[in-house]
N, C-alpha and C positions, 0 to 999 in steps of 0.2 A: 273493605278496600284499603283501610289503613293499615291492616293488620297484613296485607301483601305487599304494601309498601316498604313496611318498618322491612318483616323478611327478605325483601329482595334486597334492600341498602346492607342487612347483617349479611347477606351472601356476598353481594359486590365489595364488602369493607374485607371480610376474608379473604376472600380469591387474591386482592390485590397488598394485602399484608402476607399471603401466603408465597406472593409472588417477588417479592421485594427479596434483594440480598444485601446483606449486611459485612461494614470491611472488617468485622471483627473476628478472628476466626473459631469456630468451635473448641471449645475446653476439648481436651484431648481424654479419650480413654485411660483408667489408671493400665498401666503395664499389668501383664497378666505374671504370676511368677514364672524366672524360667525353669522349664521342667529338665530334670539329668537325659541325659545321652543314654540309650542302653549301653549296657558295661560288658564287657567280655572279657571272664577271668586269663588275666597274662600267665604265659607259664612259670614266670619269676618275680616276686614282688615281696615285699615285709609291710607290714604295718602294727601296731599297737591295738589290743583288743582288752576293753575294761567291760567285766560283769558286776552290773548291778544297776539301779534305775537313779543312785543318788550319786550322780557324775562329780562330786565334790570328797565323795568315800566310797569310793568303788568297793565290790566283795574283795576281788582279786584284776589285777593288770596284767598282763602278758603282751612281749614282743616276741611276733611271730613271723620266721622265716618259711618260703613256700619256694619252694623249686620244682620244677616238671609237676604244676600242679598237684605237688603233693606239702602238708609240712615238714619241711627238712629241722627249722630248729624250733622251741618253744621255751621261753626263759621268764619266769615269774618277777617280775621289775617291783613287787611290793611285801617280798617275804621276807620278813630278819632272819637273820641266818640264827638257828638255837642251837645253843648253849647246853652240854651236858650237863644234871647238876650233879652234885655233891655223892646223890643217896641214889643208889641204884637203882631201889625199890619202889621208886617217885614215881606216880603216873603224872608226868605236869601234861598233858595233854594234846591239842594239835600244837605244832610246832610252825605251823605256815602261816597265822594271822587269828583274827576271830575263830574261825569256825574249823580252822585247816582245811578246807576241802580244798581239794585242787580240782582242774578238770585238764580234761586231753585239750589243746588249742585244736583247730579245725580250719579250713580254707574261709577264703569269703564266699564261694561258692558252697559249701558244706554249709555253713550258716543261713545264705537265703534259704536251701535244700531244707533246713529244719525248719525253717517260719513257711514255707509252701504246704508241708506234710502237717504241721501245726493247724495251721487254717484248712487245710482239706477236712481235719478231725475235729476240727470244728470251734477251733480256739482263736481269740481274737490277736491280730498281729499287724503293728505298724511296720512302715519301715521307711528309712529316708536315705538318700541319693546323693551325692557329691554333684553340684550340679556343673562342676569342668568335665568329670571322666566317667561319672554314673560312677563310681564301687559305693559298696553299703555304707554306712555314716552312722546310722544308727534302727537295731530291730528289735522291738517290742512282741514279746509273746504270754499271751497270760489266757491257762486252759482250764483256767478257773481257781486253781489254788494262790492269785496273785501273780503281778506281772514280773516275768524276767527280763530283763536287760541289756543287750549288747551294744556296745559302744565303740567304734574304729577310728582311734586317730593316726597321725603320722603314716600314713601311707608312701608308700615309694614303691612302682614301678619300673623294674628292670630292663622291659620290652618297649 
């Protein structure tokens, strides 16, 4: 009999702590981050495109102009210009930076395009969103030989 007592008083103490409101108001959920807007490439826009994963020494930078959706201009913004030397017979080597390689610049639509085809093939690829306009910010792809790089700042839309 005690033992239905004590349970009925733990149920009645419940029900009326369950019941009570307090003027404190609930801690608020943290904010969720905001997620980018979908992005739809403008037919005119420039931005800055650096390869490589150590954004402190990029491979190579490029400012790239795009017009009617295509690149109109592409200007390498970290090559010393070289110097002839002396001896004709000189191989002094790439002329563009470490490794000289250049590469063709491409839209930001061309670039999602390759991290899509990348990951359909089965290679792992991040990628992140400007979270004002959605364009790309930065796309990670690595299909196993080591990740590459792309990195988009200064943006400027035309449209």
């Amino acid at each position: 009999m005690r033992l239905q007592w004590a349970l009925g008083g733990l149920a009645l103490v419940a029900l009326v702590g369950g019941c009570t409101s307090s003027s404190d108001p609930e801690p608020a959920a943290p904010a969720a981050p905001a997620s980018a807007p979908a992005w739809t490439e403008p037919a005119t826009y420039s931005y800055v495109l650096s390869r490589g994963c150590d954004t402190a020494a990029p491979v190579g930078r490029y400012e790239v102009q795009v017009k009617s959706g295509s690149v109109a201009t592409s200007k390498r913004l970290d090559a010393a210009a070289a110097q002839p030397s002396g001896g004709a017979e000189e191989d002094l080597g790439p002329a563009t930076g470490d490794t000289g390689e250049e590469i063709e610049a491409f839209t930001l639509k061309d670039l999602l395009e390759m991290a899509q085809t990348a990951a359909e093939d089965g290679g792992e690829v991040t990628k992140a969103f400007d979270t004002t306009d959605g364009h790309p910010v930065k796309v990670t792809i690595d299909v196993g030989s080591g990740p590459e790089c792309w990195n988009v700042s200064d943006y400027a839309s035309a449209s």
